[in-house]
KEBAPA-464145 format. One line per field, with one value per residue: residue in one letter; residue number from 1; x, y, z of N, C-alpha, C, CB in turn. Coordinates in steps of 0.1 Angstrom, whole numbers. Glycine has a CB too. Example, Ala and Ser with C-alpha at 12.3 -4.5 7.8 and 13.67 -1.06 7.14 Angstrom:
<atoms>
r	a:s $
k	1:2 $
n.X	132:128 $
n.Y	-57:-22 $
n.Z	78:71 $
ca.X	123:137 $
ca.Y	-45:-11 $
ca.Z	78:71 $
c.X	132:129 $
c.Y	-33:0 $
c.Z	78:79 $
cb.X	113:141 $
cb.Y	-45:-6 $
cb.Z	90:57 $
</atoms>
This chain:
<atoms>
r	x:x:x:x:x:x:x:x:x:x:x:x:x:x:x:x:x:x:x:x:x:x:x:x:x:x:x:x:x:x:x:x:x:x:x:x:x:x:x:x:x:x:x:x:x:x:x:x:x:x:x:x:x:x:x:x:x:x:x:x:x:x:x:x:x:x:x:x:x:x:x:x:x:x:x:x:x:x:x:x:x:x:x:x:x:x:x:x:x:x:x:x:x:x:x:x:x:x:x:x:x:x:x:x:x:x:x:x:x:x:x:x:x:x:x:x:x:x:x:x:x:x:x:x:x:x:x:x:x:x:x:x:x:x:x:x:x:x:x:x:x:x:x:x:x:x:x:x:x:x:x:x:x:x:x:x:x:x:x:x:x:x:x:x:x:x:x:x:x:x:x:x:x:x:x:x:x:x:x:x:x:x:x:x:x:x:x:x:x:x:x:x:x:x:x:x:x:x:x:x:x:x:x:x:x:x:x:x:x:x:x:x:x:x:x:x:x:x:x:x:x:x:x:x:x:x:x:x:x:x:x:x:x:x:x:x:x:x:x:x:x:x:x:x:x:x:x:x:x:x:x:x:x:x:x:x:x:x:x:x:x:x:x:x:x:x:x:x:x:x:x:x:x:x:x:x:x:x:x:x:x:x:x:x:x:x:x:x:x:x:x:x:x:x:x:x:x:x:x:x:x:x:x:x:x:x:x:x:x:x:x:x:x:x:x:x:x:x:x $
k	1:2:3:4:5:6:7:8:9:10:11:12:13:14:15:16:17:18:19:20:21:22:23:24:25:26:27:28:29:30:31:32:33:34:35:36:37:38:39:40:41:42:43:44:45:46:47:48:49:50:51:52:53:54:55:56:57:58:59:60:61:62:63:64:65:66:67:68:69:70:71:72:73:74:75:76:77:78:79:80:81:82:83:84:85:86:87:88:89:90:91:92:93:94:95:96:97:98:99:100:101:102:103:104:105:106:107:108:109:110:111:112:113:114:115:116:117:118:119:120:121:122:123:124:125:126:127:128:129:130:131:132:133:134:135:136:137:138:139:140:141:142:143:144:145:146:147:148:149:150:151:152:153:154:155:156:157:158:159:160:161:162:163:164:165:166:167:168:169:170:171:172:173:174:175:176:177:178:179:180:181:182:183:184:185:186:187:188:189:190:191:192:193:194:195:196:197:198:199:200:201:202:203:204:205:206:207:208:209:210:211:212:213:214:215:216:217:218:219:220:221:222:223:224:225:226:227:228:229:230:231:232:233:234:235:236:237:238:239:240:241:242:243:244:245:246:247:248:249:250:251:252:253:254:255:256:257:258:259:260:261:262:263:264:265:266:267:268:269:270:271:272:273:274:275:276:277:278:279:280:281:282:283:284:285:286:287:288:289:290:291:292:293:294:295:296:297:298:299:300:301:302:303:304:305:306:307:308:309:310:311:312:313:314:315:316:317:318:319 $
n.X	-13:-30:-45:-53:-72:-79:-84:-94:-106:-103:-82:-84:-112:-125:-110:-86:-74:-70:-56:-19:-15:-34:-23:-6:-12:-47:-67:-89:-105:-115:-139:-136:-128:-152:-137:-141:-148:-119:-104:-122:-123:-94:-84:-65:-47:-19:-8:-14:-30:-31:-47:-54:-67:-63:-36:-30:-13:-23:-45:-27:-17:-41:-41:-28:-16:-7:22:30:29:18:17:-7:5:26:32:34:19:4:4:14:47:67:55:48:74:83:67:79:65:71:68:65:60:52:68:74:59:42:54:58:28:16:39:31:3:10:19:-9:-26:-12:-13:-42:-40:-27:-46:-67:-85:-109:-127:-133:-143:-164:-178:-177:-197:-217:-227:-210:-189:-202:-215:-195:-182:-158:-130:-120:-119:-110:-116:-102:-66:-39:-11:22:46:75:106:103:100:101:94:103:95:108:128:124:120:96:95:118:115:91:107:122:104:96:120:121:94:108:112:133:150:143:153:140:155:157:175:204:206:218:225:205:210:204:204:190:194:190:192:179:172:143:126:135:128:100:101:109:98:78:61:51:56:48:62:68:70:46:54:59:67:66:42:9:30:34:26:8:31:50:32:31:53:54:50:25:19:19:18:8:11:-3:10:9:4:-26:-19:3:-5:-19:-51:-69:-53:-40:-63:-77:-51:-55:-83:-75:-61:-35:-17:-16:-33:-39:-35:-45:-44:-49:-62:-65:-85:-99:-126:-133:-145:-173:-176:-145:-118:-109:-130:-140:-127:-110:-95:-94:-80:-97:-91:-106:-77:-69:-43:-23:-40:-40:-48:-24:-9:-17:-20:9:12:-5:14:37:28:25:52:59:51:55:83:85:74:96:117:128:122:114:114:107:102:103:128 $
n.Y	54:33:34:24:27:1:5:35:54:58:74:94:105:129:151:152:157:132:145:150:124:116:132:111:91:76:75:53:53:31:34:13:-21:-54:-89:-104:-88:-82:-89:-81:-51:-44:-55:-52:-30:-15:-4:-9:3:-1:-3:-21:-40:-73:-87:-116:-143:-156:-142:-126:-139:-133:-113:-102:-73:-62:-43:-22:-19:3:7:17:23:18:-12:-40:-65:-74:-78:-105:-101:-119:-135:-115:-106:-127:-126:-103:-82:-48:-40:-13:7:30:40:63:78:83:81:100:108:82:73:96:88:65:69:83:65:51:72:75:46:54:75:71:94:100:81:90:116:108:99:123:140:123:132:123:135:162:148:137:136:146:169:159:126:96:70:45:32:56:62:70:80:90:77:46:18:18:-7:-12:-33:-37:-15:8:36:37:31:40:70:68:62:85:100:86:91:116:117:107:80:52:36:5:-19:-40:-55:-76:-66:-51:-18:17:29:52:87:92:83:69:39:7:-23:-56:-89:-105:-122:-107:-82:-83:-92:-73:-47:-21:-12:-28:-20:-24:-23:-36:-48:-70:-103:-140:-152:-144:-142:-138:-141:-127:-140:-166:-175:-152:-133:-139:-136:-112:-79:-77:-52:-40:-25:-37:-21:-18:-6:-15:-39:-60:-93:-96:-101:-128:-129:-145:-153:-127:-117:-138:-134:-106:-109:-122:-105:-106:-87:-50:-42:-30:-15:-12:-7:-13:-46:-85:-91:-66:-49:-49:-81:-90:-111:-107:-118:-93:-72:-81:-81:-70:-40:-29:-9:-3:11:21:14:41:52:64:78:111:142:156:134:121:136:134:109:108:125:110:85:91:104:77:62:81:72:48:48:61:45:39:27:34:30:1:-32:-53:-63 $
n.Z	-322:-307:-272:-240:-206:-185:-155:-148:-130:-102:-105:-120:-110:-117:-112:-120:-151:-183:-202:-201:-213:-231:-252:-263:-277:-293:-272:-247:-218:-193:-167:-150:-152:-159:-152:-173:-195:-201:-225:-247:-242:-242:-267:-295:-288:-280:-262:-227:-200:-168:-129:-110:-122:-133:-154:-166:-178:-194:-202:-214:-235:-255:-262:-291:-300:-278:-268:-244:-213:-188:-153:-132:-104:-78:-71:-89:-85:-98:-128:-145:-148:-159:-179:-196:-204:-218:-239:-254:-242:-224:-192:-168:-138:-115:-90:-75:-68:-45:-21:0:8:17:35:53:56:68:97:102:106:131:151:154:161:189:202:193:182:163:179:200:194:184:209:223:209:211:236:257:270:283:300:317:349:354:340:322:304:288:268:256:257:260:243:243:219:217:223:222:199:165:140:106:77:52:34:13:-5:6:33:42:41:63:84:86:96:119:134:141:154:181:182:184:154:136:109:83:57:25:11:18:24:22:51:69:86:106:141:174:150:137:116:116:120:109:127:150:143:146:176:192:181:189:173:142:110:74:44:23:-13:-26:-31:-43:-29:-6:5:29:52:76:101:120:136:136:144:167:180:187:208:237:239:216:179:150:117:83:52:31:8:10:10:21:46:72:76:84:106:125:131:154:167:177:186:213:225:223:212:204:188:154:118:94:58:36:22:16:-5:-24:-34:3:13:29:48:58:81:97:98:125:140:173:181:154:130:98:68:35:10:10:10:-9:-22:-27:-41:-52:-52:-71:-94:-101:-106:-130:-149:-146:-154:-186:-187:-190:-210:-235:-234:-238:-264:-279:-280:-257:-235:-202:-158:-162:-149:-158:-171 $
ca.X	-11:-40:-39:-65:-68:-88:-95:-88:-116:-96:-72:-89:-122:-129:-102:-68:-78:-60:-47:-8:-23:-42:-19:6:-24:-56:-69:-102:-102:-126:-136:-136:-133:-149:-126:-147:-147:-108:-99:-127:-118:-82:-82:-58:-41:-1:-5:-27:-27:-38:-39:-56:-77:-54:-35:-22:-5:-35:-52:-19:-15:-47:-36:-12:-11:3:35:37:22:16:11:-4:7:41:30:27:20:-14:5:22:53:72:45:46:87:86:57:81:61:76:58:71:55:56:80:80:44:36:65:53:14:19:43:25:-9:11:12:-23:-29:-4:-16:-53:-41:-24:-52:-83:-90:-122:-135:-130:-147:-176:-182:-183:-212:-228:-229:-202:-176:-208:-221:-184:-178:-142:-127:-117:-118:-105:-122:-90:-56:-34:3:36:55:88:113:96:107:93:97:102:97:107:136:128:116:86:102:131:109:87:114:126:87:92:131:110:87:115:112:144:143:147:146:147:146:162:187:211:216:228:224:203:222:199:203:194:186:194:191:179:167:127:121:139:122:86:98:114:97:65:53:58:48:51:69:77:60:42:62:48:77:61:21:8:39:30:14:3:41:54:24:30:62:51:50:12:18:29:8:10:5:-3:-2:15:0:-33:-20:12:-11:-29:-55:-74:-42:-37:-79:-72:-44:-66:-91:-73:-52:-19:-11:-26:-40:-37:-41:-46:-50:-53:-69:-64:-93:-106:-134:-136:-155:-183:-164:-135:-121:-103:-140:-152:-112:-108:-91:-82:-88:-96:-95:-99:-69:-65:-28:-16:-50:-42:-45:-10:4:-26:-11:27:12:-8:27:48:25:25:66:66:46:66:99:80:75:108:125:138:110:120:108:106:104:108:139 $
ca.Y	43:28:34:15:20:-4:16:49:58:61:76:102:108:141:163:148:148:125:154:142:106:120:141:102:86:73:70:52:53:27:41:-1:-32:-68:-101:-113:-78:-71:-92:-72:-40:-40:-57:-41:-18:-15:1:-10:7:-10:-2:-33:-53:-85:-94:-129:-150:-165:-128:-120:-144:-131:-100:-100:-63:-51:-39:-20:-18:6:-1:31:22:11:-27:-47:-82:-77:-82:-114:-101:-128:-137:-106:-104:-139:-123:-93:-68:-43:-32:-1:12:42:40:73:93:85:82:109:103:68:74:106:82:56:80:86:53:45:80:68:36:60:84:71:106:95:79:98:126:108:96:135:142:116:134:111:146:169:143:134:144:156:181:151:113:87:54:38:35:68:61:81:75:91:61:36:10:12:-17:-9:-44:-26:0:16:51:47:31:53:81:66:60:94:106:81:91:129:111:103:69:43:28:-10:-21:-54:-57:-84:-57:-40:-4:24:30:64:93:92:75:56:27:-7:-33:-63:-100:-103:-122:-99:-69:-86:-93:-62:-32:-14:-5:-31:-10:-33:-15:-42:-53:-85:-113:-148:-157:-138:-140:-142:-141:-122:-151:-167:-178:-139:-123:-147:-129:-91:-76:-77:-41:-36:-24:-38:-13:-21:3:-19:-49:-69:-105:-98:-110:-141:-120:-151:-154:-118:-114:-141:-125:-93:-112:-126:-98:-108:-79:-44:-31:-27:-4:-14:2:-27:-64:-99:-93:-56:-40:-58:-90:-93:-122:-103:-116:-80:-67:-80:-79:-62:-29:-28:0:-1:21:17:19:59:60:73:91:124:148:159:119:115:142:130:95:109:127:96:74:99:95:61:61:87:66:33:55:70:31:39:27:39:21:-15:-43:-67:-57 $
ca.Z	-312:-295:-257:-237:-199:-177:-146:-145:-122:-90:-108:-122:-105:-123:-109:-130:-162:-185:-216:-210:-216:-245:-267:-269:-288:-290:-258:-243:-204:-191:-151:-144:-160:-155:-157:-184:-203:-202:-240:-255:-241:-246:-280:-306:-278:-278:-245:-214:-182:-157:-119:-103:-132:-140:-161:-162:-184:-203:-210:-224:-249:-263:-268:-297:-307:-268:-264:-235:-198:-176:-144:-121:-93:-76:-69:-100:-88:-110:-137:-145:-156:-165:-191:-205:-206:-228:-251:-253:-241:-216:-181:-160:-129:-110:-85:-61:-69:-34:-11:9:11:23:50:62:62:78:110:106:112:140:158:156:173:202:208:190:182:160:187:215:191:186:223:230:197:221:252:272:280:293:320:326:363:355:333:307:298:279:266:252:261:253:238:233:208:218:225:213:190:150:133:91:76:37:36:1:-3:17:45:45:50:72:93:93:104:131:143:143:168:188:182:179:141:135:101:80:38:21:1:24:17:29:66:71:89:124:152:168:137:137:109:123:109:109:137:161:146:157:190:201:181:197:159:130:96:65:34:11:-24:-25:-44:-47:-21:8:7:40:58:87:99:134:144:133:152:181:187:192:226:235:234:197:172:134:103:71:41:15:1:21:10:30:59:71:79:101:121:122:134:167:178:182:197:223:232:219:205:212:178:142:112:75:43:23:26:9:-12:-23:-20:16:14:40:56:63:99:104:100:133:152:182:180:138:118:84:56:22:0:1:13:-22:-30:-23:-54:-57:-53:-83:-102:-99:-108:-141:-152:-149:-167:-199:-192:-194:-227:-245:-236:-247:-278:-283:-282:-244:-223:-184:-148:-165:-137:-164:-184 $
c.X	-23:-35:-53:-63:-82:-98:-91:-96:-108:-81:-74:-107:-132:-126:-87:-71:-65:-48:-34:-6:-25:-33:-7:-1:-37:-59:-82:-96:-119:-122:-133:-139:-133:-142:-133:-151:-131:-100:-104:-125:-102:-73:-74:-53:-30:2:-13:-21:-35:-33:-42:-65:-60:-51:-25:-19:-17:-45:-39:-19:-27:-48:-25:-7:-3:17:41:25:23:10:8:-6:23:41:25:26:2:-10:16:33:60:71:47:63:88:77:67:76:64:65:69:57:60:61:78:68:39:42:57:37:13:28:36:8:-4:10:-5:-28:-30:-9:-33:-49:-42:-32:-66:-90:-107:-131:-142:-142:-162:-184:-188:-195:-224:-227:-219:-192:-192:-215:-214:-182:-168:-141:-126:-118:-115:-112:-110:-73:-50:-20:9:42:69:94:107:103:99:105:95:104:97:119:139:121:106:87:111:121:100:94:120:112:90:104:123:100:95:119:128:136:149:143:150:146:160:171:189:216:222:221:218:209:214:201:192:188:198:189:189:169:148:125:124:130:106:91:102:106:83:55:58:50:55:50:74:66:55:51:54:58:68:46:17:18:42:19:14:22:49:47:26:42:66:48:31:8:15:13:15:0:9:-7:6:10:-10:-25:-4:11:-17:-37:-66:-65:-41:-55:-78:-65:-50:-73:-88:-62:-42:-13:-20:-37:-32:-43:-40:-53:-57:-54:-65:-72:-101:-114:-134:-141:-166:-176:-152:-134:-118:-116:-147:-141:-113:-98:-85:-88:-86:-97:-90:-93:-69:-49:-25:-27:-50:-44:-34:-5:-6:-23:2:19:7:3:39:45:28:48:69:60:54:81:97:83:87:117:132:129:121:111:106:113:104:116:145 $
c.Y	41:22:29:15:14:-3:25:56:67:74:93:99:116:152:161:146:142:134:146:129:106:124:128:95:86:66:65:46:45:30:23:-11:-47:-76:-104:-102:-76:-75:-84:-55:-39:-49:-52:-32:-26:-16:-3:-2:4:1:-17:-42:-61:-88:-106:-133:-153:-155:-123:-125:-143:-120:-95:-90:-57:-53:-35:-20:-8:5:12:32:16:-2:-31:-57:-80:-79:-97:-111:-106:-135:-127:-100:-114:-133:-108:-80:-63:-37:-25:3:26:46:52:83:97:84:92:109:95:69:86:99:68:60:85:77:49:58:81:57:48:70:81:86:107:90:83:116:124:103:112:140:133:119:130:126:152:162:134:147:148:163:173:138:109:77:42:41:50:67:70:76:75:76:49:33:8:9:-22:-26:-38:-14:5:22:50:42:36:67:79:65:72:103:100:87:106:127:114:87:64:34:15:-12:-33:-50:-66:-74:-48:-28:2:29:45:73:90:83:81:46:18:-18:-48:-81:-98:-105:-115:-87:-69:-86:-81:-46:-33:-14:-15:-25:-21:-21:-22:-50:-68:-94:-127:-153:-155:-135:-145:-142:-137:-132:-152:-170:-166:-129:-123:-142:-112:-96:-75:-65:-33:-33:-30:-29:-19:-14:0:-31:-54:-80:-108:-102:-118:-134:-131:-151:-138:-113:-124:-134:-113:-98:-112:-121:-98:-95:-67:-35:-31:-22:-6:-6:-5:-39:-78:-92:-77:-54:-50:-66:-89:-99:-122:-111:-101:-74:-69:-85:-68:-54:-32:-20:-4:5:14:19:32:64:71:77:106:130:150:147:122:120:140:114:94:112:115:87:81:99:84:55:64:81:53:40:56:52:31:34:25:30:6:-20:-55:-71:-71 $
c.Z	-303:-276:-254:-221:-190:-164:-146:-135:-113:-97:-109:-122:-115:-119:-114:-142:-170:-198:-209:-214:-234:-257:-269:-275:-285:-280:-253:-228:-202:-176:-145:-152:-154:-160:-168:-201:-209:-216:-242:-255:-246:-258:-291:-296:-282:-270:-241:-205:-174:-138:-110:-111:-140:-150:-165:-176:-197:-209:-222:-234:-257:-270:-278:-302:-298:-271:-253:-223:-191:-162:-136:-111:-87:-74:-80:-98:-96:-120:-138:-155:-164:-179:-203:-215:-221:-243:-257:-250:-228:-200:-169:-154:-127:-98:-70:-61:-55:-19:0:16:17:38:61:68:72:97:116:112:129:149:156:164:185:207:206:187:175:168:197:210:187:199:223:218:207:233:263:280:286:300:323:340:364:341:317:311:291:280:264:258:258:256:234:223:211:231:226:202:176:141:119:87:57:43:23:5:10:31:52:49:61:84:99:103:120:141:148:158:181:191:177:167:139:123:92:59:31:10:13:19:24:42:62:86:106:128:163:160:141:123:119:111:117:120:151:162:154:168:200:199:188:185:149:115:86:49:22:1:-16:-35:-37:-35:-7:7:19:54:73:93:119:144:145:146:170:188:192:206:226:235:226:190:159:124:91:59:27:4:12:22:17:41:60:75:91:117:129:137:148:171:182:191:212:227:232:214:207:204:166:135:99:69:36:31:11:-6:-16:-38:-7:11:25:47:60:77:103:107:117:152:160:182:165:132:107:79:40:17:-5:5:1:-27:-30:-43:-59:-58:-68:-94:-111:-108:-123:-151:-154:-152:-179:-202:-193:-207:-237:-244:-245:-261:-288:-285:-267:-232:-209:-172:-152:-154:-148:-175:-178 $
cb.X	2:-48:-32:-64:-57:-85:-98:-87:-124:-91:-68:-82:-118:-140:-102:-58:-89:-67:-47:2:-43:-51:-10:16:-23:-58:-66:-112:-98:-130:-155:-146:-126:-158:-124:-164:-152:-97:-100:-140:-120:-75:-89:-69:-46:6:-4:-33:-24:-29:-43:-63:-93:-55:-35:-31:2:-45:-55:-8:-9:-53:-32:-8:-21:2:37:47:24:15:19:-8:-3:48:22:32:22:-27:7:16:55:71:30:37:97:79:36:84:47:82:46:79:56:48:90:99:26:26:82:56:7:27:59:25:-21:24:18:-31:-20:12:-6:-60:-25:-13:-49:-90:-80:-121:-133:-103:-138:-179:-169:-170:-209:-229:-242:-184:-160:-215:-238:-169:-180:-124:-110:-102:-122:-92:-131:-91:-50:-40:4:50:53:90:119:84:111:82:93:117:85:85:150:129:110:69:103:143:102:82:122:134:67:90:149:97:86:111:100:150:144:141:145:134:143:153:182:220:210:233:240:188:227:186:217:197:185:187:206:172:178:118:120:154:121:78:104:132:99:69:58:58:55:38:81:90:69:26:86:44:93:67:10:6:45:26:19:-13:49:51:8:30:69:30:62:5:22:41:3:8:11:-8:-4:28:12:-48:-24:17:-17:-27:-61:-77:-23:-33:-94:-67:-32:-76:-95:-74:-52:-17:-8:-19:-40:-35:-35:-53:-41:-38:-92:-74:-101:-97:-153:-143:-149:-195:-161:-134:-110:-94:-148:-167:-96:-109:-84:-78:-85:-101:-86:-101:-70:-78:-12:-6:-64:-24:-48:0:3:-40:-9:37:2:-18:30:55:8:15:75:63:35:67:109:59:71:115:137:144:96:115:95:112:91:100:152 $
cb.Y	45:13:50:-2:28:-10:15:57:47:44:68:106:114:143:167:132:156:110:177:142:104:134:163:94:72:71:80:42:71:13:51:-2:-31:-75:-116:-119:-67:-71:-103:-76:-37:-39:-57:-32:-14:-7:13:-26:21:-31:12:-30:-41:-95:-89:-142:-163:-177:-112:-119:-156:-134:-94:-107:-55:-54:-33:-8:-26:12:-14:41:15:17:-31:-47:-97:-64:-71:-125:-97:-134:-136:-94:-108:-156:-120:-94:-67:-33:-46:13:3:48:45:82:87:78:88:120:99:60:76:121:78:49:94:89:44:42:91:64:23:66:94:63:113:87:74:103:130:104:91:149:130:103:126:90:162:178:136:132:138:145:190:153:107:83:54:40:27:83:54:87:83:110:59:40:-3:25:-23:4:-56:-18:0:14:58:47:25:57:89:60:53:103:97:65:91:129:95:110:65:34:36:-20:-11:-71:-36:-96:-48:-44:7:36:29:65:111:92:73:49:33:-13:-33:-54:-121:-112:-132:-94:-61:-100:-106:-61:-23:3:13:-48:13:-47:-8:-54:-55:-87:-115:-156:-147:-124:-150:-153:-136:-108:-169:-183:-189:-136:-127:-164:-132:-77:-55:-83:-40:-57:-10:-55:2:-31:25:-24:-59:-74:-110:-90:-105:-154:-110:-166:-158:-116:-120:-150:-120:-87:-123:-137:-98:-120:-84:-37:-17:-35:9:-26:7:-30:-61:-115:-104:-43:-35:-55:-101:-99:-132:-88:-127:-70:-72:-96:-76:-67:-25:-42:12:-4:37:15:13:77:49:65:90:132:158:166:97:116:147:128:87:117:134:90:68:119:96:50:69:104:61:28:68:85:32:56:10:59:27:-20:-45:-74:-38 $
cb.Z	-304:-304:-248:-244:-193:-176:-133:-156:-116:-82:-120:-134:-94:-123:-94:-127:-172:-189:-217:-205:-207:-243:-264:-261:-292:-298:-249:-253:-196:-197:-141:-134:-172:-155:-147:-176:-195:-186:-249:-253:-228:-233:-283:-317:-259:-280:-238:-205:-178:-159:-113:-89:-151:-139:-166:-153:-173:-191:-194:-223:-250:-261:-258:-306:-312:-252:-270:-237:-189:-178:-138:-123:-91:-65:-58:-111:-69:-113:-143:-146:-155:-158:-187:-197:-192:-220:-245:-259:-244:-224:-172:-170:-120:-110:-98:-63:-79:-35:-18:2:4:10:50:53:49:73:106:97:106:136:155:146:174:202:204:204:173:152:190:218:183:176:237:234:176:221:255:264:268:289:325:314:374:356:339:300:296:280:250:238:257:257:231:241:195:222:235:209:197:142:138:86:85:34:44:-12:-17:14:47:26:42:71:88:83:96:131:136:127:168:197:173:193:126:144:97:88:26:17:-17:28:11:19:76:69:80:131:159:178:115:151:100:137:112:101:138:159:130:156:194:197:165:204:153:130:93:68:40:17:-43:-27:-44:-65:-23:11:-6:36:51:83:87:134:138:117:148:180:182:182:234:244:235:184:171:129:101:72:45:17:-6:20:-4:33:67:78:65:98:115:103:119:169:173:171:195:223:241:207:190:221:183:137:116:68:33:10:27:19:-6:-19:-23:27:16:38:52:63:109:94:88:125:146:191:193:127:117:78:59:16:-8:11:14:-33:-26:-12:-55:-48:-40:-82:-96:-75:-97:-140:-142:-140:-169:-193:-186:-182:-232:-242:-220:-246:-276:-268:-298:-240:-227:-180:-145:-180:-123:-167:-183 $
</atoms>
């Protein structure tokens, strides 16, 4: 079986290698591939695995040997699955590799807003603590967390655990997601509709895939109802935000800071506005880079081949 994947780079650097990949066929791992490369590369493949090179509707139907998809990552709007359901061919993601990475970097984030610790660490590399005239200083605000209101906009896995990181805080949890589940056991939590959770929590953290429904959504009438306090985190999809609306409100103090992983458009553009917003961190897309998520994520593509294989294919979002 010809396996074919398009980036694997990130995936595997040169510390995961791909052997349980390897021993379910023939495998060629390209580290990156251009739009204008990705027929000729993945020509005659059964399997692709993709994590962020597209594949739309109009690549598929030139592909008539695939069969199945992997996608390695838990957000598949890179693929158009719908397209690929009608052409029969199956696509499964990976689901839970990073539950834990992701909410433990969403804290990283949100405890950079409250302390600026990077900053504050390179003021003193530059001199500012030894010819401060007291014992200590601060440049930036410095926020608690305990009672305080975070605002889960997403309550699967990795907002469920983020949420318990935050009840840990001491924080009260508020949370919205268009599928009601099951209430988690702390208090105090609340379920609440969207625009409540903007206007009341302290923290809004964004936890939910992208769908073609919600692009942007977090926009200038959403932002316009945070406390000028509030911070917004973002470590799930960029195109969940308007990112110009999103870059005013910073400016002009509406709001008191924000923390992204991810952007509209990656690698950054130059012309980002977040690039040149007042108080927003960026980083690039390493929530779920740790080794161990990368691990977990190499493992549960190789299961989702061998079920393809076997006639049982597992994780499919477009059964």
């Amino acid at each position: 079986m010809k396996i074919v994947c398009l980036d694997g780079y990130t995936l595997n650097p040169g510390d995961n290698p791909w052997t349980p990949v390897e021993r379910l066929g023939d495998l060629t791992v390209h580290d990156r591939t251009p739009a204008d490369q990705i027929i000729t590369r993945a020509a005659g493949a059964e399997v692709i695995l993709t994590n962020k090179t597209p594949l739309s509707a109009n690549t598929l139907a030139k592909l008539p040997a695939l069969r199945f998809i992997s996608v390695l990552a838990t957000g598949y709007n890179i693929v158009d699955v719908q397209a690929a359901g009608k052409r029969g061919v199956s696509v499964s993601n990976v689901p839970v590799y990073g539950t834990d990475n992701v909410a433990q970097f969403t804290f990283a984030l949100l405890l950079e807003l409250c302390h600026h610790v990077g900053g504050h660490a390179e003021l003193v590399r530059a001199g500012k603590w030894a010819a401060n005239p007291d014992f200590c200083f601060w440049n930036w605000p410095l926020v608690e967390l305990a009672g305080k209101k975070m605002g889960l906009v997403g309550l699967g896995r990795i907002g469920r655990r983020t949420g318990e990181i935050a009840h840990a805080f001491g924080m009260e949890v508020l949370a919205t997601d268009v599928v009601r589940g099951a209430q988690p056991a702390y208090r105090p939590f609340r379920q609440v509709e969207l625009d409540e959770l903007f206007s009341t929590a302290d923290v809004v953290s964004l936890h939910c895939p992208q769908t073609g429904d919600n692009a942007g959504f977090v926009n200038r009438r959403l932002l316009g109802r945070m406390k000028p306090t509030a911070f917004l985190i973002n470590t799930s999809r960029g195109g969940l935000v308007n990112e110009p609306d999103l870059a005013e409100a910073l400016n002009a103090g509406r709001m008191a800071g924000a923390a992204v992983d991810v952007v509209s458009a990656e690698p950054i553009q130059p012309d980002n506005p977040l690039l040149k917003a007042a108080n927003c961190i960026i980083t690039p897309h390493i929530a779920w880079a740790t080794l161990e998520a990368r691990r977990r994520l190499m493992q549960a593509t190789a299961q989702n081949i061998a079920a393809f294989q076997a006639g049982k294919p597992i994780r499919v979002v477009n059964a």
